[in-house]
Backbone bond lengths (Angstrom), bond angles and torsions (degrees), N, CA, C in turn:
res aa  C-N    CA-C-N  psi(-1)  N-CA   C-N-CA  omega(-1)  CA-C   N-CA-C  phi
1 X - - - 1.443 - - 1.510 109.34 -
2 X 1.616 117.83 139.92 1.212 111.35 174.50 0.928 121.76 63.85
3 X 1.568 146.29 158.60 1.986 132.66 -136.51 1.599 101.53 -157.62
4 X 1.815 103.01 29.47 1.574 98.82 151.84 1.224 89.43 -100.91
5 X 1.986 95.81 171.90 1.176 112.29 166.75 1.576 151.43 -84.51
6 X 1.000 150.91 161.25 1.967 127.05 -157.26 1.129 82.16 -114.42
7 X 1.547 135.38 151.96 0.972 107.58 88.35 1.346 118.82 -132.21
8 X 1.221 117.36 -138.85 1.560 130.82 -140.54 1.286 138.64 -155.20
9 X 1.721 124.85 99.57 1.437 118.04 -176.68 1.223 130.80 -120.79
10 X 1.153 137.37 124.80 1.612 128.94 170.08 1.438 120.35 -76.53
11 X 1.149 137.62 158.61 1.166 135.37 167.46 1.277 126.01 172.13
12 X 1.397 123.10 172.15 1.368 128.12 178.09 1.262 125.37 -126.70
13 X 1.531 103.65 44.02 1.438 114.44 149.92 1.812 96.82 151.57
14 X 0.653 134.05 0.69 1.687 148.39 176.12 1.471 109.78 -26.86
15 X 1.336 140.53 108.12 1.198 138.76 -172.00 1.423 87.79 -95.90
16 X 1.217 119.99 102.70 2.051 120.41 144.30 1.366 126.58 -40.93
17 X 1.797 108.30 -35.88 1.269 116.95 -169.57 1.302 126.51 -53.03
18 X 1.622 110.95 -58.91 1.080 131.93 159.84 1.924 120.72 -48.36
19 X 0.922 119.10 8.69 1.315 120.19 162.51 1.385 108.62 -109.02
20 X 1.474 125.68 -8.78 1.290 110.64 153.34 1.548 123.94 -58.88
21 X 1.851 106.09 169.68 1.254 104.57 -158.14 1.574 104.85 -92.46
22 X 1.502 109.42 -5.95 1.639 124.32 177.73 1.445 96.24 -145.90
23 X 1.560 103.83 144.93 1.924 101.38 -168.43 1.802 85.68 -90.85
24 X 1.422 111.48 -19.31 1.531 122.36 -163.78 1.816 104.83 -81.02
25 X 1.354 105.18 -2.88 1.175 102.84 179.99 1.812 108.97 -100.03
26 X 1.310 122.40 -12.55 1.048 135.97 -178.54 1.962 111.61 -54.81
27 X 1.100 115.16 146.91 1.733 101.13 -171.47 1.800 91.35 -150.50
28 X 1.465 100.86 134.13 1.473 95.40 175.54 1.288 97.81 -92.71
29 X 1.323 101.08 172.56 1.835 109.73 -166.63 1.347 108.97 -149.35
30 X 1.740 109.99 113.05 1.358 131.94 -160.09 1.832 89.98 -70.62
31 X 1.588 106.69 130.25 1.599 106.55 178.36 1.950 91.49 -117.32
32 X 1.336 109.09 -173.74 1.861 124.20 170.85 1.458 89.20 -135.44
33 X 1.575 101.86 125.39 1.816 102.90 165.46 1.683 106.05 -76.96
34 X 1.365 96.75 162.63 1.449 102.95 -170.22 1.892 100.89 -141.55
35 X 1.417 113.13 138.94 1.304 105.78 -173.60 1.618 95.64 -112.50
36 X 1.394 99.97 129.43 1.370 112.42 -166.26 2.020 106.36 -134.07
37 X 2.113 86.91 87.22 1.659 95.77 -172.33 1.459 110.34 -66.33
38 X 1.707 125.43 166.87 1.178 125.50 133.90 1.217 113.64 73.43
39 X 1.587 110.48 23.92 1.479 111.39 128.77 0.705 140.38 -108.26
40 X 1.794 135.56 153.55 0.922 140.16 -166.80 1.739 119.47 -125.94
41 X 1.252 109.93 25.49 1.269 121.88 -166.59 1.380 114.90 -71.26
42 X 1.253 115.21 -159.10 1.778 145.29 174.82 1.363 112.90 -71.41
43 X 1.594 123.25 -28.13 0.949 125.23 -142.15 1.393 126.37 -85.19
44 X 1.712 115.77 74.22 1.662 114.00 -162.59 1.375 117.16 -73.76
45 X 1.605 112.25 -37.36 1.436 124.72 172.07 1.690 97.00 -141.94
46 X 1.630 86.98 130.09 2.161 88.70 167.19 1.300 105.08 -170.60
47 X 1.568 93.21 166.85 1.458 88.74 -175.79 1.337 80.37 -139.30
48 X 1.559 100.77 152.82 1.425 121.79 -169.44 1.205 106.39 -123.15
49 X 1.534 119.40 141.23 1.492 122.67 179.25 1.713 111.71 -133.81
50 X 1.236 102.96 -28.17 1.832 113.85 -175.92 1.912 110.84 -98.09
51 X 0.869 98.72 157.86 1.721 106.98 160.06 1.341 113.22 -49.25
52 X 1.808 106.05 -60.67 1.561 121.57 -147.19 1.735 84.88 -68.28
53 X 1.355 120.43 -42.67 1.969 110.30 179.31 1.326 112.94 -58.84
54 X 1.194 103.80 -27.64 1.851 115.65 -168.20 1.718 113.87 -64.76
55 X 1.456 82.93 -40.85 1.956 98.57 -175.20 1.649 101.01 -106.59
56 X 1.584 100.33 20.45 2.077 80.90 162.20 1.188 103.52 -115.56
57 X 1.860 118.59 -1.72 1.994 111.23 158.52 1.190 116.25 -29.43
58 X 1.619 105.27 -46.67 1.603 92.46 -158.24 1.786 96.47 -118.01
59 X 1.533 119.22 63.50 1.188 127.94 146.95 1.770 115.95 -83.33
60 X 1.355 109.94 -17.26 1.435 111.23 177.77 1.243 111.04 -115.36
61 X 1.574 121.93 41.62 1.625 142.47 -174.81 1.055 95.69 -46.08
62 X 1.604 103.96 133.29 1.768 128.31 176.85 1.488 93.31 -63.48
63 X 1.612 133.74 144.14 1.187 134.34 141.10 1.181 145.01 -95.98
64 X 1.906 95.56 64.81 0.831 90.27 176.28 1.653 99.50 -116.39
65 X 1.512 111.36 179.64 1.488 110.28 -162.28 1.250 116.15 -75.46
66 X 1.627 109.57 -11.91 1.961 90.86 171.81 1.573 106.71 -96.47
67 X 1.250 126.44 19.50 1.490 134.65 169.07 1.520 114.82 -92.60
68 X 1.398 121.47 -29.97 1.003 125.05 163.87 1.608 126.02 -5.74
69 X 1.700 111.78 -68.82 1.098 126.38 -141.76 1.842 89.95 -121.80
70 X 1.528 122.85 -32.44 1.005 135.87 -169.52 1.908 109.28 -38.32
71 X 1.731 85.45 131.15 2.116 102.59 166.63 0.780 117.45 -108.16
72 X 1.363 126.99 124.11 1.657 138.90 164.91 1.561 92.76 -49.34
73 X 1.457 95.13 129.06 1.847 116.87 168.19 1.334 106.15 -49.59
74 X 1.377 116.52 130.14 1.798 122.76 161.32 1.269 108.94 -44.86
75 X 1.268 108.75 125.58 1.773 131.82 148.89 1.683 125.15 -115.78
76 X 0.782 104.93 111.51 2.059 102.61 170.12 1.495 120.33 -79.61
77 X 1.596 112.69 81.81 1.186 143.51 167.02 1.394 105.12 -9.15
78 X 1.581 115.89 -52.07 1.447 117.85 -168.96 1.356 108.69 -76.92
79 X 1.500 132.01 -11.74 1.046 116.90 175.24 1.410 101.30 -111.17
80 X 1.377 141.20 -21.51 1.421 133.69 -152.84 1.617 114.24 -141.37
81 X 1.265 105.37 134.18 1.834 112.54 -177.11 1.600 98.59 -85.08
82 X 1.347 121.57 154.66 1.964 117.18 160.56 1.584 86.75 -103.03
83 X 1.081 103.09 144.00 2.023 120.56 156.26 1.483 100.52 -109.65
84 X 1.046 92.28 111.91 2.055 99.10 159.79 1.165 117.96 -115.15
85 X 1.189 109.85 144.94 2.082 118.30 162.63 1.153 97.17 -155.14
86 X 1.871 112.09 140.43 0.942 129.27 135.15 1.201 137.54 -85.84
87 X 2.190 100.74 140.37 1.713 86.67 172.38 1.168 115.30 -151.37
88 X 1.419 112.56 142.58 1.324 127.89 -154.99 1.326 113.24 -105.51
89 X 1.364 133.53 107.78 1.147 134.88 177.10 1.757 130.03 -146.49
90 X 1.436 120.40 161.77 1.561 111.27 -142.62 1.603 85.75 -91.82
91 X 1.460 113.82 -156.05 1.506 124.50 -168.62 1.404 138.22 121.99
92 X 1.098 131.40 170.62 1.247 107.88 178.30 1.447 129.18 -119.49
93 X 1.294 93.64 12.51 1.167 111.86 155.26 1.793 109.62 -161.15
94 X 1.569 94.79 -179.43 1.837 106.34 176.50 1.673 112.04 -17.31
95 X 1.145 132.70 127.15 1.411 115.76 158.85 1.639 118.94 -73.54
96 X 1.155 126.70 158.33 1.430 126.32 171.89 1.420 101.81 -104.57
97 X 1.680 98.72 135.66 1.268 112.02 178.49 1.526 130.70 -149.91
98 X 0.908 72.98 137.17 2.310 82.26 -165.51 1.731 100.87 -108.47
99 X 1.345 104.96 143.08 1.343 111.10 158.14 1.653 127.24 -154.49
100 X 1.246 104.44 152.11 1.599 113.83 -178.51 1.462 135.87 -109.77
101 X 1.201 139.66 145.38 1.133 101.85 172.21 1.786 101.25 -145.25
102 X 1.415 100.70 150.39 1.235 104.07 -177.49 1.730 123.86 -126.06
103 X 1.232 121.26 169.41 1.663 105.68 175.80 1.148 102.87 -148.02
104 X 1.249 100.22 150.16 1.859 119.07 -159.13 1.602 85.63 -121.85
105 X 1.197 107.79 118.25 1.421 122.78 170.55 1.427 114.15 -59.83
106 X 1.632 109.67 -44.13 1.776 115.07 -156.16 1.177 88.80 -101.92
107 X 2.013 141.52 42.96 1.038 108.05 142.91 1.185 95.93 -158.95
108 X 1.320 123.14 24.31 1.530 155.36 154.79 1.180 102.02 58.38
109 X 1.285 121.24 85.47 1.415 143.06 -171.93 1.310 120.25 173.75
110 X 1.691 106.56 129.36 1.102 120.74 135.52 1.478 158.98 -71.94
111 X 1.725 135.49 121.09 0.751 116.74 -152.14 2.297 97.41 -115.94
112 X 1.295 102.80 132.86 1.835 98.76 177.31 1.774 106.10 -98.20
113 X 1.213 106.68 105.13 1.306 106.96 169.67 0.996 131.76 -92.04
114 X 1.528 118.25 130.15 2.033 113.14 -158.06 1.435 91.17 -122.20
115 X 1.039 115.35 126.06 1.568 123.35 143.07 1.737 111.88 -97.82
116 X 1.829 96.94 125.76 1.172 116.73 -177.92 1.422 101.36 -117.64
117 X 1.701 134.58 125.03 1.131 136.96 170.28 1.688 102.15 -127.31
118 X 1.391 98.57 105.42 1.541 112.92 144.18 1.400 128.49 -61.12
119 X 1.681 88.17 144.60 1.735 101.73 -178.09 1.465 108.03 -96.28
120 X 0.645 154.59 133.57 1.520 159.33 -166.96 1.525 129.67 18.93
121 X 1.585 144.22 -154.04 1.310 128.12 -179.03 1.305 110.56 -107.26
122 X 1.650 134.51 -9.00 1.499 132.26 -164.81 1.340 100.77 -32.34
123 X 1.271 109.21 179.09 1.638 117.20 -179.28 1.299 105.10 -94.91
124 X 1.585 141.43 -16.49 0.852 153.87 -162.87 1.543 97.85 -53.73
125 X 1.702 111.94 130.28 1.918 95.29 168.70 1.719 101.40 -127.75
126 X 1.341 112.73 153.65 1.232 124.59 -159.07 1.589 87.87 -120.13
127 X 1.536 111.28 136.42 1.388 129.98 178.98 1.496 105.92 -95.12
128 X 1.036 146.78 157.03 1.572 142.41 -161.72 1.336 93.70 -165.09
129 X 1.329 134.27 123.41 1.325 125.45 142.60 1.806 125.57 -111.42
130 X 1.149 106.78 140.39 1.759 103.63 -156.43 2.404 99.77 -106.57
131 X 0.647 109.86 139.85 1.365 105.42 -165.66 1.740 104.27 -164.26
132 X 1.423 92.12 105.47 1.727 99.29 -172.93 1.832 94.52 -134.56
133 X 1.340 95.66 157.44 1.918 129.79 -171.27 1.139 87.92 -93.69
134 X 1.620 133.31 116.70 1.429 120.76 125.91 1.645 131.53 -106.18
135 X 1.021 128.78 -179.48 1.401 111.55 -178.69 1.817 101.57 -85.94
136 X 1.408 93.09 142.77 1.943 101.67 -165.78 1.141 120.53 -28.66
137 X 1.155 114.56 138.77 1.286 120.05 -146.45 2.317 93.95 -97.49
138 X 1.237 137.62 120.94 1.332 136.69 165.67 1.409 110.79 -16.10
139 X 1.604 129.93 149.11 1.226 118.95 -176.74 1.744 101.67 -100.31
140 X 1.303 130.99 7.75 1.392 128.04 176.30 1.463 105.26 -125.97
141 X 1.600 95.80 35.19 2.000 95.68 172.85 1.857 107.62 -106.24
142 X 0.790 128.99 -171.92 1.308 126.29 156.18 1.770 111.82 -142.10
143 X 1.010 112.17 -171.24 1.447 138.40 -162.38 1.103 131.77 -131.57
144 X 1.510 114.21 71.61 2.101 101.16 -179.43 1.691 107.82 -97.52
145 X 1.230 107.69 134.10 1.725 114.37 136.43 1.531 124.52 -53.58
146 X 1.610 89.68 140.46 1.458 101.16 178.43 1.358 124.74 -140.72
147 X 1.648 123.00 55.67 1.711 118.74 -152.25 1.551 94.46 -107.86
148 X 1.673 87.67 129.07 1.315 112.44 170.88 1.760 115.99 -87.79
149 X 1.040 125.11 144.31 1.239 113.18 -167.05 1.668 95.88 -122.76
150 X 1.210 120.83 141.65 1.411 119.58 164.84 1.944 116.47 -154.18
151 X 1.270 91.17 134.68 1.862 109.12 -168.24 1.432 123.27 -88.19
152 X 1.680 82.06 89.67 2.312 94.06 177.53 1.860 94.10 -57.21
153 X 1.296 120.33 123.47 1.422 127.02 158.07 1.399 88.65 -73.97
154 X 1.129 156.25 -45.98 1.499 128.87 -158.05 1.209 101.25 -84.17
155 X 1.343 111.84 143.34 1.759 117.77 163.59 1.395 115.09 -91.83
């Protein structure tokens, strides 16, 4: 969806920042979470810029009965990008999760940093989808993920 580029890191503790070419050039970037029910799509990491991407979330509509009828919340394309990721992880309960995001001017990119902390090992896995508003995103920037994962033994 949409014609920047992804990409994508896992890790356990990986500062991106510091691979910028100035740490002083780094800028955090105020987002609005957005709850976006009753899809069931493709969508592991994306960034959205059009309507027509906006309304193909829910080409793989959850069936369940309050999805039926369900509208994706208004956004004005011309002013605002969506960032989504999903993330899937085990536990025994909800994971807690924080995220940031920042943009480095001098290497025209944004980076979304997730901290994901699991509660214990059950097999149980928890689906998460993350979906934040920023103001439009440049068309010669790109987009990496960056979720750190770390394991609460206590439940």
């Amino acid at each position: 969806m949409g014609c920047l580029s992804v990409s994508s890191y896992s890790s356990l503790g990986n500062n991106d920042i510091n691979n910028s070419k100035n740490i002083e050039d780094t800028i955090k970037v105020d987002y609005q979470n957005i709850v976006i029910k009753c899809s069931s799509g493709e969508c592991k990491k994306c960034i959205i810029n059009n309507e027509q991407d906006y309304q193909a979330l829910l080409k793989y509509r959850s069936p369940h009965p309050d999805c039926m009828d369900y509208k994706l919340p208004s956004i004005d394309f011309t002013k605002y990008t969506l960032i989504g990721q999903a993330i899937t992880v085990g536990g025994c309960k909800r994971p807690d999760i924080e995220k940031e995001l920042i943009r480095i001017p001098s290497d025209k990119k944004y980076i979304l940093k997730t901290f994901v902390e699991q509660h214990g090992t059950c097999k149980r896995l928890f689906h998460n989808s993350i979906w934040i508003i920023i103001p439009k995103i440049e068309s010669d920037y790109t987009v990496e993920y960056n979720t750190t994962y770390n394991l609460n033994q206590e439940k």
